[in-house]
Biopython code that builds the backbone (N, CA, C, O; Angstrom):
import numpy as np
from Bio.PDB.StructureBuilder import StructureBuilder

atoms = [
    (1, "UNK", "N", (103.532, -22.459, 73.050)),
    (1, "UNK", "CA", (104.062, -21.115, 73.239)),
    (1, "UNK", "C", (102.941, -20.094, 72.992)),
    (1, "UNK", "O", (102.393, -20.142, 71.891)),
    (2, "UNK", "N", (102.501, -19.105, 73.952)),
    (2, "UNK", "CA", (101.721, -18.109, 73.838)),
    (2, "UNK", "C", (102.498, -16.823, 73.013)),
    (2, "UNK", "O", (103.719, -16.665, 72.996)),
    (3, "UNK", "N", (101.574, -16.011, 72.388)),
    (3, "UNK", "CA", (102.306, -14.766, 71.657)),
    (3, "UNK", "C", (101.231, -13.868, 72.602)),
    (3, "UNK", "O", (100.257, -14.252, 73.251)),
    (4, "UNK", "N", (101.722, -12.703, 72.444)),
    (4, "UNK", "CA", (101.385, -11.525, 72.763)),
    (4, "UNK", "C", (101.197, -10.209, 72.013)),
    (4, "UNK", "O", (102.050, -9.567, 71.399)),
    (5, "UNK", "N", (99.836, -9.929, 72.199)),
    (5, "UNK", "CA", (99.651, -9.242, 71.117)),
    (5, "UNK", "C", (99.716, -7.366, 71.629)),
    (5, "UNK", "O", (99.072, -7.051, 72.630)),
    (6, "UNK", "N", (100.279, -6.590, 71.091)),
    (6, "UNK", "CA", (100.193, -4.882, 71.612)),
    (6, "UNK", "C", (98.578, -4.520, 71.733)),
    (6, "UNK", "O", (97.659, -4.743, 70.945)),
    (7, "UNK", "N", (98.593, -3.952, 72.875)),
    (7, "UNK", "CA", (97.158, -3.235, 73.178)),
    (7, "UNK", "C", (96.912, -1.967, 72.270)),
    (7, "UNK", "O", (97.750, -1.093, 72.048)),
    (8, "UNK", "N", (95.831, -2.006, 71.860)),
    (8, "UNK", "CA", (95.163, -1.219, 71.251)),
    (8, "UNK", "C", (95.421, 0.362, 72.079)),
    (8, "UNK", "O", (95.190, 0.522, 73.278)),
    (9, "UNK", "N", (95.962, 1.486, 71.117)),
    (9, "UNK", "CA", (96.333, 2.743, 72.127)),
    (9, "UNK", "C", (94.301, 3.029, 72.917)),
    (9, "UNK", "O", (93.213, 2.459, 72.845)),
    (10, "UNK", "N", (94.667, 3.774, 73.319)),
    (10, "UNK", "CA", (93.667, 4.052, 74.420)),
    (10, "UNK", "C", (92.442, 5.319, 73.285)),
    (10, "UNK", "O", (91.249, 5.593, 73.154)),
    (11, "UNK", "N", (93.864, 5.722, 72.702)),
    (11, "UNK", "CA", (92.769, 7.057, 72.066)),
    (11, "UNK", "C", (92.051, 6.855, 70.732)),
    (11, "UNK", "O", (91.759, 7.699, 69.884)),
    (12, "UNK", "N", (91.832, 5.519, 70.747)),
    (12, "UNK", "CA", (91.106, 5.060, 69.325)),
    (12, "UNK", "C", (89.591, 5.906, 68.918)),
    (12, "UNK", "O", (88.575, 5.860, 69.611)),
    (13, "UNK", "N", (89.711, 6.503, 67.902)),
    (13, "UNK", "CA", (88.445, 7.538, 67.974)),
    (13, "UNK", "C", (87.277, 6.695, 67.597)),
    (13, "UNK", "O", (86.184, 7.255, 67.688)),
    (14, "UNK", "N", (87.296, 5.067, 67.063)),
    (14, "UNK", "CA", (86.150, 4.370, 66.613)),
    (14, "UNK", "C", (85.449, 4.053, 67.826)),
    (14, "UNK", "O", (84.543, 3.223, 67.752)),
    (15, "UNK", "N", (85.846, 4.817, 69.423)),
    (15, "UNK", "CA", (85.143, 4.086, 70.648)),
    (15, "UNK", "C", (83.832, 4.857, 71.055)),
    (15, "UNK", "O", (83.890, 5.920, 71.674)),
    (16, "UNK", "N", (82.681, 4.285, 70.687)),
    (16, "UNK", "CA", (81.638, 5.690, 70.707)),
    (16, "UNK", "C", (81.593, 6.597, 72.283)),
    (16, "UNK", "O", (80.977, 7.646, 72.472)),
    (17, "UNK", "N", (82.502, 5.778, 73.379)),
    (17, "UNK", "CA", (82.337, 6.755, 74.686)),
    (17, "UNK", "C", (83.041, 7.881, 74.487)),
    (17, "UNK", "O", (82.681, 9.008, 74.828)),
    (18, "UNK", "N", (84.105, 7.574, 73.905)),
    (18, "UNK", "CA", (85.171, 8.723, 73.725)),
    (18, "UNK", "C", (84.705, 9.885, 72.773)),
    (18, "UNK", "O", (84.966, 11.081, 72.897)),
    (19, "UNK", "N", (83.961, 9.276, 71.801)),
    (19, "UNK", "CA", (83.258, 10.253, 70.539)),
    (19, "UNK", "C", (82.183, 11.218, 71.612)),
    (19, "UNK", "O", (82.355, 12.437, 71.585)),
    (20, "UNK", "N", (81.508, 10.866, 72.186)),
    (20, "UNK", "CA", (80.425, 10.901, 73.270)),
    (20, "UNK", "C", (81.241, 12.241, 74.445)),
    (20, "UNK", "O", (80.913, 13.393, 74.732)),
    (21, "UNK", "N", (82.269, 11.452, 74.811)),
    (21, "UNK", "CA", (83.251, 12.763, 75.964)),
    (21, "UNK", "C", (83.398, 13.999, 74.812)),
    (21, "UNK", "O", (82.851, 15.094, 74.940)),
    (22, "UNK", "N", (84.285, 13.588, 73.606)),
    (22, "UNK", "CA", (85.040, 14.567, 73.057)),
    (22, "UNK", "C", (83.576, 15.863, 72.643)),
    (22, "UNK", "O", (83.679, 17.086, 72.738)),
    (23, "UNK", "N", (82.078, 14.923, 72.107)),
    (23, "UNK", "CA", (81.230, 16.194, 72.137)),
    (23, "UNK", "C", (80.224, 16.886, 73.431)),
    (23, "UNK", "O", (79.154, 17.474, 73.267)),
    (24, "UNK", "N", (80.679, 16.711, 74.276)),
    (24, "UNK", "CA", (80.506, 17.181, 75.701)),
    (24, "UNK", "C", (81.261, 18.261, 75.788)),
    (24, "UNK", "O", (80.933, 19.441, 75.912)),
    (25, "UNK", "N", (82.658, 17.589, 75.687)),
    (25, "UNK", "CA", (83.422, 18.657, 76.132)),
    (25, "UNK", "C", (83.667, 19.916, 74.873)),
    (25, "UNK", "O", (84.419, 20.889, 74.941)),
    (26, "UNK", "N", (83.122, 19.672, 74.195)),
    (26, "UNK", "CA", (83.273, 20.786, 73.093)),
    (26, "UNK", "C", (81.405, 21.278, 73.109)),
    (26, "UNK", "O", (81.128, 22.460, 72.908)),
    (27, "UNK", "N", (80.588, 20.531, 73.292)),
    (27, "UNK", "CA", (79.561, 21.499, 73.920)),
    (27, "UNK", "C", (79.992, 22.349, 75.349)),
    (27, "UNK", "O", (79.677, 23.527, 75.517)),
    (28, "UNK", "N", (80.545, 21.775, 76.058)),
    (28, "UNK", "CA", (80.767, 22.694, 76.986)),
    (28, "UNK", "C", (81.612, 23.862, 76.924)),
    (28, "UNK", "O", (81.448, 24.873, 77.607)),
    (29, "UNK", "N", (82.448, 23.690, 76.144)),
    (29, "UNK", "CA", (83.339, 25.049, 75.827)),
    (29, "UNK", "C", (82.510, 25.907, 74.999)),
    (29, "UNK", "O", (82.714, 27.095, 75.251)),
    (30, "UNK", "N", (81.719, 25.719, 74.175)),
    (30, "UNK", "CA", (80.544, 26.487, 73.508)),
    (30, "UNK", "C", (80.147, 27.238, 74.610)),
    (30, "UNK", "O", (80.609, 28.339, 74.907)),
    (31, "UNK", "N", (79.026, 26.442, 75.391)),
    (31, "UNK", "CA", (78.239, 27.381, 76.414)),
    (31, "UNK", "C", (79.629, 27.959, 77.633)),
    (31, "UNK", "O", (79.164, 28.611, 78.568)),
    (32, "UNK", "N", (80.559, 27.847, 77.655)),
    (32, "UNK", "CA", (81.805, 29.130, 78.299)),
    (32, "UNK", "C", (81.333, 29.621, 77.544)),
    (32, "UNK", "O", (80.213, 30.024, 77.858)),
    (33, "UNK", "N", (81.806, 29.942, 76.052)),
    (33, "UNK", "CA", (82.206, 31.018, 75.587)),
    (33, "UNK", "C", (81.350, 32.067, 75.095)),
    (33, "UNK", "O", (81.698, 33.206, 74.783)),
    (34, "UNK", "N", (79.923, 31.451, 75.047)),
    (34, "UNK", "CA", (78.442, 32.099, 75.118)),
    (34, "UNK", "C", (78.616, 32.772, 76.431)),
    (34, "UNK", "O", (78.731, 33.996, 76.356)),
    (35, "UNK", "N", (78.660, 32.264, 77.576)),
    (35, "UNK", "CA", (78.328, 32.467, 78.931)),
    (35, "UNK", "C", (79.191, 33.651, 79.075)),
    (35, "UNK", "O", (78.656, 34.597, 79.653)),
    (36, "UNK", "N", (80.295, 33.799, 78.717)),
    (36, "UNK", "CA", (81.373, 34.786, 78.704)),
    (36, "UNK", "C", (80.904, 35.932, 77.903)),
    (36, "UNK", "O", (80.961, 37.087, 78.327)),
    (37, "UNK", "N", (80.387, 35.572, 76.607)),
    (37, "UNK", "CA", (80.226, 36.415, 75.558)),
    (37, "UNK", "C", (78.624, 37.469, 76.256)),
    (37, "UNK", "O", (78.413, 38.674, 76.123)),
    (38, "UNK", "N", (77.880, 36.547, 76.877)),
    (38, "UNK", "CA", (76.488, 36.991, 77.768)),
    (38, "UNK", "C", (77.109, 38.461, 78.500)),
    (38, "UNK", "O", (77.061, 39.650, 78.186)),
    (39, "UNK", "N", (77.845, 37.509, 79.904)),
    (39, "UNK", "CA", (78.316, 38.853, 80.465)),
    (39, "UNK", "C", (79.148, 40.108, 79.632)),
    (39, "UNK", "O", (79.079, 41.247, 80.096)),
    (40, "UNK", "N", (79.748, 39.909, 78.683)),
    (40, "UNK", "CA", (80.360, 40.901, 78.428)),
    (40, "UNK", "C", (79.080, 42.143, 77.388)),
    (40, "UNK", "O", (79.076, 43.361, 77.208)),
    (41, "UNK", "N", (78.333, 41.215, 77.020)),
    (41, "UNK", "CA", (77.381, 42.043, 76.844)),
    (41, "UNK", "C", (76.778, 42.534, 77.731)),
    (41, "UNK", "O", (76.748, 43.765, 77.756)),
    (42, "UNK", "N", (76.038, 41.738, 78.839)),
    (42, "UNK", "CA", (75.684, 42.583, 80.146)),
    (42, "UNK", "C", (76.146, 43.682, 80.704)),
    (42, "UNK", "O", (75.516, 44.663, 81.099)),
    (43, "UNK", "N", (77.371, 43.453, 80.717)),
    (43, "UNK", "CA", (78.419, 44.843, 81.386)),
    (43, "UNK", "C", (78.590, 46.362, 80.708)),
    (43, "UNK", "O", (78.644, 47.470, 81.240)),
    (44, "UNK", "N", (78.671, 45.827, 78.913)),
    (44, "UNK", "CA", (78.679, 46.706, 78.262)),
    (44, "UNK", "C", (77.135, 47.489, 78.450)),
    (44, "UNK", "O", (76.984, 48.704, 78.575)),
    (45, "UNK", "N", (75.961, 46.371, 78.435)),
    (45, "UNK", "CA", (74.898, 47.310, 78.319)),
    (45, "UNK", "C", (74.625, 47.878, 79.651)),
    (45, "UNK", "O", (73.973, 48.902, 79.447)),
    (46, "UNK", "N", (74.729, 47.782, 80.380)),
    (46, "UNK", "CA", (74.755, 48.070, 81.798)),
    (46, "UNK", "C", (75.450, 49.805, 82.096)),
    (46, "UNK", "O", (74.995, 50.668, 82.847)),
    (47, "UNK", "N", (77.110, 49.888, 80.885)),
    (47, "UNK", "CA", (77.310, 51.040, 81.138)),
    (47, "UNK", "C", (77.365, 52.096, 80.375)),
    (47, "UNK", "O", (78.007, 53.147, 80.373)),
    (48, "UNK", "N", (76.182, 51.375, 79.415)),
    (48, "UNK", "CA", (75.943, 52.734, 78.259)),
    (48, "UNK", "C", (74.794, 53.627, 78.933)),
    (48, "UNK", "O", (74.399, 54.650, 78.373)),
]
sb = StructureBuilder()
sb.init_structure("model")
sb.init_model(0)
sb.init_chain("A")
sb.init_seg("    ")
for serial, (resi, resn, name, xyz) in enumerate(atoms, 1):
    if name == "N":
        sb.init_residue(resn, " ", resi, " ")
    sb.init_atom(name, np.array(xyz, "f"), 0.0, 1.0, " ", f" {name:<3s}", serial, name[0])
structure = sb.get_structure()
C-alpha cells in the first residue's frame, strides 16, 4: 500500500527564488516611488 504525502504550500519563504522575486519586487517599488518622488520634484522646480 502506497501513502501519500500533502505537498508542500507553494509560498514556503525557505525557497531562495522566491526570497530572490520578493527582493526585486520590493526594489522595484523603491525605484517607482523615487521615480515618482523625481518628477514631482521636477514639476515643482520647474514652476517656481
Amino acid at each position: 500500500m502506497t501513502t501519500h504525502r500533502a505537498p508542500k504550500p507553494l509560498s514556503d519563504p525557505d525557497r531562495p527564488v522566491e526570497r530572490a522575486v520578493t527582493a526585486a519586487l520590493v526594489l522595484a517599488v523603491l525605484a517607482g516611488i523615487g521615480w515618482i518622488g523625481g518628477m514631482i520634484y521636477t514639476v515643482v522646480g520647474w514652476s517656481a
